[in-house]
C-alpha positions as CSV (number, residue, x, y, z in Angstrom):
1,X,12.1,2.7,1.2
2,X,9.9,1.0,-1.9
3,X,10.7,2.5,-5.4
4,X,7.7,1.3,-7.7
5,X,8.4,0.7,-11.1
6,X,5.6,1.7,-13.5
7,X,6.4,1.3,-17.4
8,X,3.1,2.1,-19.6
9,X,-0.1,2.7,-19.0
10,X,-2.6,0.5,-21.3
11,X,-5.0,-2.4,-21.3
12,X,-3.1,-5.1,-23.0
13,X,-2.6,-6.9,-20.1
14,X,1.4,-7.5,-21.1
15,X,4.0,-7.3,-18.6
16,X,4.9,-3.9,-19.0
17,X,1.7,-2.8,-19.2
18,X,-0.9,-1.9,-16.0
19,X,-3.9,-1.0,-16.7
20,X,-5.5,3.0,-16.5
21,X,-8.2,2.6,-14.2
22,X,-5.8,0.3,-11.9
23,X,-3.4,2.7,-12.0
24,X,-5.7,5.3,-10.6
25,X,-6.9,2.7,-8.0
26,X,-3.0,2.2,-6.8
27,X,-2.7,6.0,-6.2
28,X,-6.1,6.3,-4.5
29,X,-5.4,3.6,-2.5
30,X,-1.9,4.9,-1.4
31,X,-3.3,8.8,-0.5
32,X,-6.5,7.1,1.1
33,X,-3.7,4.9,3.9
34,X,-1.8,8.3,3.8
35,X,1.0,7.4,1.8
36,X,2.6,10.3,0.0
37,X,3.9,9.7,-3.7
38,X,7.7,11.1,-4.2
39,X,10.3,12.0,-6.7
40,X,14.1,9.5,-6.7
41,X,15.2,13.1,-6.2
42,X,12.9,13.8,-3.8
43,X,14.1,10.8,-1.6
44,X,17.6,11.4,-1.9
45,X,16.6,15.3,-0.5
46,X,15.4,13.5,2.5
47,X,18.4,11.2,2.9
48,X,21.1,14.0,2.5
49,X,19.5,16.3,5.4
50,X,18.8,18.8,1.5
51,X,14.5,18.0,2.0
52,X,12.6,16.6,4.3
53,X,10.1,13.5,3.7
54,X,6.8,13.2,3.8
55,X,5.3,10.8,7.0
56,X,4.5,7.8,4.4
57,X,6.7,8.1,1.3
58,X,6.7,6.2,-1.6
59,X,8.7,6.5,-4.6
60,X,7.1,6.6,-8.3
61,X,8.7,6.0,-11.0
62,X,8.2,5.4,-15.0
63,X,10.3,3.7,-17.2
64,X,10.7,4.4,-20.6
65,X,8.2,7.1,-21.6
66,X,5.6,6.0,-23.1
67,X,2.7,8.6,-24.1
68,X,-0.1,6.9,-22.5
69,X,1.7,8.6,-19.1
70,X,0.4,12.0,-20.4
71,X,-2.9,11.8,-20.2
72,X,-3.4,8.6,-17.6
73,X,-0.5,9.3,-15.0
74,X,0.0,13.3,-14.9
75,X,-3.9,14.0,-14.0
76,X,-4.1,11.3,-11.4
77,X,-0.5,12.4,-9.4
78,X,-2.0,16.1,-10.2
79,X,-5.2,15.3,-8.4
80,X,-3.0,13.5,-5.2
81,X,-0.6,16.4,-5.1
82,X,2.1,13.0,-6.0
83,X,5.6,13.5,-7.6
84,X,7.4,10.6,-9.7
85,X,10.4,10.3,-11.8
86,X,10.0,9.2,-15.3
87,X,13.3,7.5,-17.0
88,X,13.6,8.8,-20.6
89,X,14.8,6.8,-23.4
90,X,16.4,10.1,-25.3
91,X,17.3,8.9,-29.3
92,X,13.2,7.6,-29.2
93,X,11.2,10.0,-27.8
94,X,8.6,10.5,-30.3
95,X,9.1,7.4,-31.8
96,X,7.7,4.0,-30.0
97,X,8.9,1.1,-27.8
98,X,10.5,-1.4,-31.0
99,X,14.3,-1.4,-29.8
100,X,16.9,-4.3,-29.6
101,X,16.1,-7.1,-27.1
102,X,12.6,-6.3,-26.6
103,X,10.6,-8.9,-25.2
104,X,8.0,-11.4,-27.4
105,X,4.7,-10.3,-26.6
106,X,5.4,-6.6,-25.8
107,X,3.2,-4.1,-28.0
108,X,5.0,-1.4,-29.6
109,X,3.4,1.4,-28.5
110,X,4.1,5.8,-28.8
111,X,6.6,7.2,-26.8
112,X,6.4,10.9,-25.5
113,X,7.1,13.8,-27.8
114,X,10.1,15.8,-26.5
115,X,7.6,18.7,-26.7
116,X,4.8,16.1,-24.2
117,X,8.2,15.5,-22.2
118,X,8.0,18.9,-21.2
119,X,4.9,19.1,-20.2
120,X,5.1,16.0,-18.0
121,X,8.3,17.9,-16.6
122,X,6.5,21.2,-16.1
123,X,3.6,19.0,-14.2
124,X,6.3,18.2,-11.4
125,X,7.4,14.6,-12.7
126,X,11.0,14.6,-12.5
127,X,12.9,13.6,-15.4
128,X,15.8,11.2,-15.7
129,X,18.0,9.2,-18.6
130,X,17.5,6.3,-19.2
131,X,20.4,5.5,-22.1
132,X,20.1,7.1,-26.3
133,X,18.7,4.0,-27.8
134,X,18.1,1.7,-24.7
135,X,20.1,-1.2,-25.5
136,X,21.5,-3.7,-22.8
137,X,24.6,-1.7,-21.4
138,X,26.5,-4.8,-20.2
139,X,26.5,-6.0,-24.1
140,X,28.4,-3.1,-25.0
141,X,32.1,-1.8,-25.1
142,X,32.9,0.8,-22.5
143,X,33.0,3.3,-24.8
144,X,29.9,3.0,-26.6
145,X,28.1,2.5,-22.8
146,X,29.5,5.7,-21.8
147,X,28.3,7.5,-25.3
148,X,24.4,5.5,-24.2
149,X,24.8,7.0,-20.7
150,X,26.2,10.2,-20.5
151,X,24.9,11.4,-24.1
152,X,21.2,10.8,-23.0
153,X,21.6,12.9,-20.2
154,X,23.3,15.9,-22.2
155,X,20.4,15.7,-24.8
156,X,17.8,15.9,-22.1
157,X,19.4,18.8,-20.0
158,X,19.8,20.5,-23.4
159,X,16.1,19.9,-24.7
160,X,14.5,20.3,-21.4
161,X,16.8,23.0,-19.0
162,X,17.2,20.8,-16.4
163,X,20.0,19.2,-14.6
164,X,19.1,15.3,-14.9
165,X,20.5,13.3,-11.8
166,X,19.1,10.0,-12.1
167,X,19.4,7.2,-14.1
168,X,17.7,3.9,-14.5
169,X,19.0,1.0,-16.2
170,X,18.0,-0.8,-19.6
171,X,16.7,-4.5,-18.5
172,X,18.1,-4.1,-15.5
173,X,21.3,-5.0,-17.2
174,X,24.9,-3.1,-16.0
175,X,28.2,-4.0,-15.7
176,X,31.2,-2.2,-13.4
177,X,32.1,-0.2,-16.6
178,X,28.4,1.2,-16.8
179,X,28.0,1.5,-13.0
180,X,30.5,3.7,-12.4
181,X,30.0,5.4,-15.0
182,X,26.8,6.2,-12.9
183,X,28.3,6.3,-10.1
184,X,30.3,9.3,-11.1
185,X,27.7,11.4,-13.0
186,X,24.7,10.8,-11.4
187,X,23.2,11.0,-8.0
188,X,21.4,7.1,-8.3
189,X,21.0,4.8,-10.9
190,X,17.9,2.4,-10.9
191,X,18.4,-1.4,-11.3
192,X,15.6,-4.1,-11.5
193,X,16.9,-5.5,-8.5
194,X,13.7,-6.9,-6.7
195,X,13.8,-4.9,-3.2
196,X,13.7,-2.2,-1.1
197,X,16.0,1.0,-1.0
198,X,18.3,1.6,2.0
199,X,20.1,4.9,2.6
200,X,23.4,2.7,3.4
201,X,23.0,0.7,-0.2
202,X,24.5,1.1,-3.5
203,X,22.9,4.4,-4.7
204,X,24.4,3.8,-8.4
205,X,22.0,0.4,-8.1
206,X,18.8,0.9,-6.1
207,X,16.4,-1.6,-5.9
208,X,12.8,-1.6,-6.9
209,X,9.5,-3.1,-6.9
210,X,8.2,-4.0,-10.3
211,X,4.3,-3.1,-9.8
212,X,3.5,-6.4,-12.3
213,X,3.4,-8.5,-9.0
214,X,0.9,-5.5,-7.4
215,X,-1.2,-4.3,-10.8
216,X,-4.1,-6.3,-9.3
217,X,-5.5,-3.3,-7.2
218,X,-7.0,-6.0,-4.7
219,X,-3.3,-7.2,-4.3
220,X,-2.5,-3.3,-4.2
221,X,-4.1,-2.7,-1.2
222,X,-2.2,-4.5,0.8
223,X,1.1,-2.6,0.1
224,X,2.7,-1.3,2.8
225,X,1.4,-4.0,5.4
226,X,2.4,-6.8,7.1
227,X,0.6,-9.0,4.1
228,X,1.7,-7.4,1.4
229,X,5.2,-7.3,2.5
230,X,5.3,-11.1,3.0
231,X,4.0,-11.5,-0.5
232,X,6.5,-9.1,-2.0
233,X,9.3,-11.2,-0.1
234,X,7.8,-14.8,-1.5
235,X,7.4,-13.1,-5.4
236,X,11.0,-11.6,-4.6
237,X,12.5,-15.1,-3.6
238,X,10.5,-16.7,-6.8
239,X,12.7,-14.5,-8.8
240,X,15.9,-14.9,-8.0
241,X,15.4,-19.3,-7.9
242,X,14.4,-18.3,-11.3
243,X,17.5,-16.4,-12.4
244,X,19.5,-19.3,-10.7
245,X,17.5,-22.0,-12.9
246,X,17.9,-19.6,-15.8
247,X,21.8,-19.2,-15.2
């Protein structure tokens, strides 16, 4: 099962950052080849026998929250009838991207108002935590990962009225202290493991596609064939010879 990661929505061109207009290309192309756009909640529904999947599903999700997602990502999965799951970053909303470890050449951008939080929740994007001040969790002493974790999702059940049961990771980074922490308060936790989801994985470390290698809407198109799958398999194996080097 693919999980896309999205983060904002911009024209800088960094990393992080996929264009608007290609954004709305990505979801038209998916609903034109019949793909349908899901919730993490939504797929765990499916897996559990609690919902049932769509033909062609694809999981969307947002990490982060920046405010560009209000008024570029919630009318576009409006207009395809798509769900997603946006990972909030609790002690910033309202405040922008500027925290510890952020990467050189990152623009510091908005962040969603807990009040514009709402209203992306109230569209039909699901909400999940992703840590109070979204610092690397395997830096951190088990107590203060557990305070990161579990007192991101309090704040956003309290502000919002919803039960949050996902979870994605900060950098991708977790240790066994933070993942079972996960593990035992959350349905799935997101990682930024380069891969597809399988019903039989680790649900407290799913893997994802990062849609950097896909933002190119040409590339885009060929998600979900034969082509596209080979290239997401060569950009996945480039990665981890990286981390090796890197290591």
């Amino acid at each position: 099962m693919p999980i896309l990661t999205y983060h904002s929505l911009d024209d800088s061109g960094a990393v992080t950052s996929v264009a608007p207009r290609d954004f709305a290309a990505h979801l038209r192309s998916l609903a034109r080849r019949g793909f349908t756009g899901i919730s993490l909640s939504d797929l765990l529904d499916g897996w559990t026998g609690q919902g049932t999947l769509p033909s062609k599903p694809v999981v969307l999700t947002f990490d982060d929250g920046f405010a560009n997602l209000l008024p570029h990502a919630a009318p576009v999965l409006a207009e395809f009838k798509f769900r997603a799951t946006l990972f909030a970053v609790s002690g910033r909303c309202g405040q922008t991207n500027d925290w510890p470890d952020q990467a050189p050449g990152i623009p510091r951008l908005p962040l969603l108002t807990w009040a514009e939080l709402a209203e992306m929740s109230a569209a039909g994007c699901e909400i999940g935590a992703h840590t109070v001040t979204h610092r690397q969790l395997s830096k951190l002493s088990h107590d203060e990962a557990r305070r990161e974790i579990l007192e991101s999702k309090t704040e956003i059940e309290n502000r919002l009225g919803r039960a949050v049961t996902t979870f994605a990771y900060p950098f991708g980074a977790m240790n066994a202290t933070s993942r079972e922490c996960v593990r035992e308060n959350f349905r799935a936790g997101c990682s930024v493991e380069f891969g597809t989801a399988a019903p039989r994985g680790d649900r407290a470390a799913m893997p994802r596609l990062d849609v950097y290698y896909l933002r190119s809407p040409a590339i885009f198109n060929f998600f979900g064939t034969w082509t596209g799958g080979a290239y997401l398999a060569l950009r996945g194996a480039g990665r981890q010879l990286k981390a090796r080097l890197n290591g």
